[in-house]
N, C-alpha and C positions, 0 to 999 in steps of 0.2 A: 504493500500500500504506500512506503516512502515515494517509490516512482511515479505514483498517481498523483499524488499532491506536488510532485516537481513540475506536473505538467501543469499547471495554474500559471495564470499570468500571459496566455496568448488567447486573448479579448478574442471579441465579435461575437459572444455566446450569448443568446437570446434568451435562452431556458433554465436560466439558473434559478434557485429556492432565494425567497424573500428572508432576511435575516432582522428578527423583531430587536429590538434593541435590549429587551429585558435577556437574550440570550448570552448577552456578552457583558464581558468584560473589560472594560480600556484602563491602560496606565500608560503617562507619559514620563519616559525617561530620557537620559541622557544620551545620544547618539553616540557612536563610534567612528573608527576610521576618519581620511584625513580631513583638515577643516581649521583644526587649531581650534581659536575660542570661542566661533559661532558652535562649534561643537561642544565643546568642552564643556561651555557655562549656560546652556540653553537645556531645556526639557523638552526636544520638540521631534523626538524620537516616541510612536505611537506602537505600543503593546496592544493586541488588539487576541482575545480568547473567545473561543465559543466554547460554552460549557458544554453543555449536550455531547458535543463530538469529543471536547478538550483537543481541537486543535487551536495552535497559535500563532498568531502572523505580528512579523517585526516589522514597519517601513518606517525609513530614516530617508525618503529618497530627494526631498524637498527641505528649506530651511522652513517654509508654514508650515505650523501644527496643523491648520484644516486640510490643507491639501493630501498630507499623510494620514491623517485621520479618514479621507474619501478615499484615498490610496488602497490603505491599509483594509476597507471593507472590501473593496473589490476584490482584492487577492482572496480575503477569507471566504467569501460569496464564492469564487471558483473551487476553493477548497475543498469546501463544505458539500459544494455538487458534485464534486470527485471523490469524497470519502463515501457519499451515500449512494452516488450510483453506480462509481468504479466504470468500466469498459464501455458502461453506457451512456456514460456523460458526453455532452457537445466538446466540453474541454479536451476531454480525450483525445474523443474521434478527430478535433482539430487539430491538433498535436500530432496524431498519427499520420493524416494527409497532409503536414507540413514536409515532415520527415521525408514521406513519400515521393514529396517534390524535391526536396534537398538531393536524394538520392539519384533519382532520375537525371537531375541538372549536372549530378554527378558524371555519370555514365558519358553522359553524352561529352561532356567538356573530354572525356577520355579517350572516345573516341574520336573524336578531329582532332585530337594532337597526337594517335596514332596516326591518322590521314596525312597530317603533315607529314611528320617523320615519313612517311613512304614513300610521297610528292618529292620529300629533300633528295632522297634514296637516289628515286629515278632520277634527277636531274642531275647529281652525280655521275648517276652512269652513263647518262648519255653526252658528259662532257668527255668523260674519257675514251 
């Protein structure tokens, strides 16, 4: 289930579960990583728990508290529809058809720089 919940965070999901607020939890903490003393001395690093599931989402991704606080739902919102519906979640499935294309786009860059190298080849030989 770790891998499921890695797959969160690649938006365009329509059909995700409504998360009522009395289910969570928020604490705002001290960010990490670099930044110096907007980090250091700011609280504006958003803990965000769903009980029910106990899962937990951290975002520090912004210096605004609210933008990380709207951040931070999102991601748990994806989560939360990946814990509970695993392989059948939109997250997933998207995630899997990204891959899909990553892969593909793979392939093929492979083979035209096979193509080339063989175009090089011949022209080679027919200089000699």
């Amino acid at each position: 289930s770790v891998a499921l919940l890695q797959a969160a965070r690649k938006r365009n999901s329509l059909n995700l579960p409504e998360l009522s607020e009395a289910e969570l939890e928020e604490q705002f903490v001290r960010g990490d990583g670099p930044g110096g003393q907007a980090t250091n001395k700011t609280n504006n690093c958003v803990v965000l728990k769903h009980i029910p599931s106990g899962i937990v989402v951290k975002c520090h991704q912004t210096r605004s508290v609210e933008k990380n606080r709207k951040i931070a739902r999102e991601i748990l919102q994806e989560k939360v529809d990946l814990f509970y519906k695993g392989e059948d979640s939109d997250v997933f499935k998207e995630k899997k058809a990204s891959e899909k294309q990553k892969q593909e786009k793979k392939r093929r860059a492979k083979e035209n720089l096979e193509r080339k190298k063989l175009f090089k080849e011949m022209q080679q030989l027919d200089k000699e």
